[in-house]
DOBA-340413 format. One record per residue: x, z, y of N, C-alpha, C in turn; residue in one letter. Coordinates in steps of 0.001 Angstrom, whole numbers, padded with zeros to 6 digits, always signed. Layout:
XZYXZYXZYa ...
***
This chain:
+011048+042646-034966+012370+042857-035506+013334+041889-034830x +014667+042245-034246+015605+041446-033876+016455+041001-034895x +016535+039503-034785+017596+038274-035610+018424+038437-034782x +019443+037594-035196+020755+036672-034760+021002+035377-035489x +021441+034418-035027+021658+033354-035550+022394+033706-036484x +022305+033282-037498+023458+033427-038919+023199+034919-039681x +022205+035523-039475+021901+036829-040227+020799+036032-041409x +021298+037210-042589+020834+036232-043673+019242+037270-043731x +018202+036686-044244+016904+036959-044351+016006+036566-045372x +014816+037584-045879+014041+036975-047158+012552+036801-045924x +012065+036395-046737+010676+036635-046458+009288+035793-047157x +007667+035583-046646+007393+034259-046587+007114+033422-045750x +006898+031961-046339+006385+030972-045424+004853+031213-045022x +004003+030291-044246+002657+030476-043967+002067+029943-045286x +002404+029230-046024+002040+028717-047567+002632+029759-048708x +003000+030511-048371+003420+032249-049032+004807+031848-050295x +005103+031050-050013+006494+031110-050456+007525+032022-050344x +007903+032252-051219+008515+033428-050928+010262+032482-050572x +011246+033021-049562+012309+032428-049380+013204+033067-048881x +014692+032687-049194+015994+033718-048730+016847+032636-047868x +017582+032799-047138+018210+032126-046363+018745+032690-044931x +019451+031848-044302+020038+032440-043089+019361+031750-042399x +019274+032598-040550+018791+031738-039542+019463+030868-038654x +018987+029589-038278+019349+028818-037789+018945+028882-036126x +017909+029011-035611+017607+029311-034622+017055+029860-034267x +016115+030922-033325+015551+031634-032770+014308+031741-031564x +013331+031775-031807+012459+031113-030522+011510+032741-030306x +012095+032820-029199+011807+034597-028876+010718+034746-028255x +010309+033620-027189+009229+033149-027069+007471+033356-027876x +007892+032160-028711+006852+031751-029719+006989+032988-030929x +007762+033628-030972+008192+034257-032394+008364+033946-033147x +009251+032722-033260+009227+031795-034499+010994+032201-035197x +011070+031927-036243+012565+031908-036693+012861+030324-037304x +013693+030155-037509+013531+028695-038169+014896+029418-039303x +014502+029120-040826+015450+029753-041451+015650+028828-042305x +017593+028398-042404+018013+027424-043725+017563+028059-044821x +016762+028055-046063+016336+028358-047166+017695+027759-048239x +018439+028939-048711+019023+029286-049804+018510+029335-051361x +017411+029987-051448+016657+030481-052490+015160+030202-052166x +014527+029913-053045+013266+030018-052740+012291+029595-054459x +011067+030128-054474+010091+029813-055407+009563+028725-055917x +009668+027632-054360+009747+026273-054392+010575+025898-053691x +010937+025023-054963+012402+024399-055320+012407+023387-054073x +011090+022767-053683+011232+021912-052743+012030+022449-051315x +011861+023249-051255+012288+023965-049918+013730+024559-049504x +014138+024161-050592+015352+024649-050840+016590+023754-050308x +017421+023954-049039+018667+023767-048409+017820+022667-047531x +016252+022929-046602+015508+022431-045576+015655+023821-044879x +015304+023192-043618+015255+024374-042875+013675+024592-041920x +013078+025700-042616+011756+026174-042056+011644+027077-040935x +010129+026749-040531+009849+027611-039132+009211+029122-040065x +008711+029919-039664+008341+031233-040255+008546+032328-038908x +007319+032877-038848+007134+034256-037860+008060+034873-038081x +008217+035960-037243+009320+036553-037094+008714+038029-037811x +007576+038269-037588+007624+039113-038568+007013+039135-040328x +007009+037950-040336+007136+037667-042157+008338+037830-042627x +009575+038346-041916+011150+038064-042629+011597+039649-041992x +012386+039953-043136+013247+040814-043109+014762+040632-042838x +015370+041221-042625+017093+041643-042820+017041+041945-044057x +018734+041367-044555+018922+041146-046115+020374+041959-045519x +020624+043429-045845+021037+044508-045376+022818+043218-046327x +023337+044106-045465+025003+043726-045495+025385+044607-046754x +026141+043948-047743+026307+044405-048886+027945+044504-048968x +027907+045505-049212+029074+045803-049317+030075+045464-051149x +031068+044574-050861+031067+044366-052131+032209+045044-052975x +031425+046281-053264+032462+046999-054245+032151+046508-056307x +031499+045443-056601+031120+045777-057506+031524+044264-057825x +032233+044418-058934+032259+042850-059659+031706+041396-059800x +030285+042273-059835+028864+041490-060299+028436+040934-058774x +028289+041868-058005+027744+041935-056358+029379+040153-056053x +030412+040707-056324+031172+039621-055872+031207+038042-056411x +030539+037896-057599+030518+037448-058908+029346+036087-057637x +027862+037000-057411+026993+036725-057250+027267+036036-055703x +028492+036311-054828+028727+035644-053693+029189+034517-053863x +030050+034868-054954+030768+033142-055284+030053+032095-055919x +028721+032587-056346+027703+031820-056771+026579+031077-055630x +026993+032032-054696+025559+031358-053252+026772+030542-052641x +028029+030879-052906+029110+029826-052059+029175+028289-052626x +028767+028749-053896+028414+027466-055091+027490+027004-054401x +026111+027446-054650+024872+027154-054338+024574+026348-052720x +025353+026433-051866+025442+026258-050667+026127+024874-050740x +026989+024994-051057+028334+023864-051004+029138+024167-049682x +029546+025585-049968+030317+026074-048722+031547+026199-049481x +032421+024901-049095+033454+025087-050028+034874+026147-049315x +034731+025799-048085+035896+027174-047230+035468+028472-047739x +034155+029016-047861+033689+030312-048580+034126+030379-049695x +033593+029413-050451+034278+029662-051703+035710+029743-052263x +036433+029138-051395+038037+029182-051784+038379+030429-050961x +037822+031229-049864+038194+032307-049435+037754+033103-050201x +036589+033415-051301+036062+034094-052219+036706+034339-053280x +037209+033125-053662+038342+033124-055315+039760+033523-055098x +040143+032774-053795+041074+033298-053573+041368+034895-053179x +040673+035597-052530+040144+036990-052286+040227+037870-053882x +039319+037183-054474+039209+037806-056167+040401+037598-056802x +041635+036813-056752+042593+036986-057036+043561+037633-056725x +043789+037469-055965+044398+039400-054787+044112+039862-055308x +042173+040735-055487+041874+041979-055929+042192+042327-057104x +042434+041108-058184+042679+041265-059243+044527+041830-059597x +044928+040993-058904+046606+041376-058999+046283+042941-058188x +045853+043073-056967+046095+044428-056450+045875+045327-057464x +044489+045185-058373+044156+046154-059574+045375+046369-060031x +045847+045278-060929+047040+045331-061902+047880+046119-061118x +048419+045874-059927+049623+046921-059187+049253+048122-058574x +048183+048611-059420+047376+049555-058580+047282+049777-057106x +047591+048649-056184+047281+049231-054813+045803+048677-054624x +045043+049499-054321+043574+049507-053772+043190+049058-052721x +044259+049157-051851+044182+049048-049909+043555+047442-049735x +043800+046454-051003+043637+045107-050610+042565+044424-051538x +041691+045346-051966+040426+044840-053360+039565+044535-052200x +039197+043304-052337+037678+042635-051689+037954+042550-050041x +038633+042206-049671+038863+041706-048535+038283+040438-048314x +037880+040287-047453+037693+038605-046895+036364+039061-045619x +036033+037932-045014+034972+037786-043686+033866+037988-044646x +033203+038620-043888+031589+039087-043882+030554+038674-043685x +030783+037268-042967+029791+036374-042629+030162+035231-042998x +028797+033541-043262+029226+032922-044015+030098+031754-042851x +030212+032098-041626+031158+030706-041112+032653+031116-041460x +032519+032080-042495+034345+032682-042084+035004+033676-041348x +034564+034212-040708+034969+035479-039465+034999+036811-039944x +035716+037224-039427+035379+038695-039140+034556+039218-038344x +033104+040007-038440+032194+040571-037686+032768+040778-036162x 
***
C-alpha cells in the first residue's frame, strides 16, 4: 500500500497494539512506516513515534465533514494533539458555519484545510 508523509493511518504494532496516527516518515526500502501515534490501546505509546510494516497499517479514508459530531470529533484530536493553529482554524470555521446556518447561506458550512499542517490538498 502507498503512504505519504502526513496521511493519517490505523493499524498494529509488532507487540499488536492497536494504533491511529499520522506518518512521519517513510522507508520504501525496508517497508517500514514510522507513525506519530494519536490514539492507541497503550496509553504508553501515545504522541511517540513508532516504526510498524507497511503492511500492518491502513489509510484512515478522508472524511468528509458534513456532520456535527464528525466536526465535534476533529476539534477534539486538535485538542488531543495540542495543535493549537488547527484548532483555532476548527472553531473558528464552526462559527462561520454556524452564522452561515442562521443566514441560510450553505456555500460556507465546514470550510477549512483538510490536512493537519493547515493547507489546502
Amino acid at each position: 500500500m502507498k503512504f505519504n508523509i502526513s496521511d493519517w493511518v490505523q493499524g498494529k504494532t509488532k507487540d499488536g497494539e492497536l494504533i491511529h496516527g499520522f506518518v512521519e516518515t517513510i522507508d520504501i526500502l525496508q517497508g517500514f512506516v514510522t507513525v506519530n501515534v494519536v490514539k492507541s490501546d497503550n496509553e504508553e505509546v501515545i504522541g511517540k513515534i513508532v516504526a510498524v510494516r507497511s503492511s500492518w497499517l491502513k489509510n484512515v479514508s478522508d472524511i468528509a465533514l458534513d456532520d456535527a459530531q464528525v466536526f465535534q470529533n476533529s476539534i477534539d484530536l486538535a485538542l488531543d494533539t495540542w495543535d493549537e493553529a488547527w484548532f483555532m482554524e476548527l472553531t473558528n470555521s464552526q462559527k462561520a458555519s454556524e452564522e452561515a446556518a442562521k443566514s441560510g447561506d450553505r456555500s460556507k458550512v465546514y470550510s477549512f484545510p483538510v490536512n493537519r499542517l493547515g493547507q489546502s490538498a
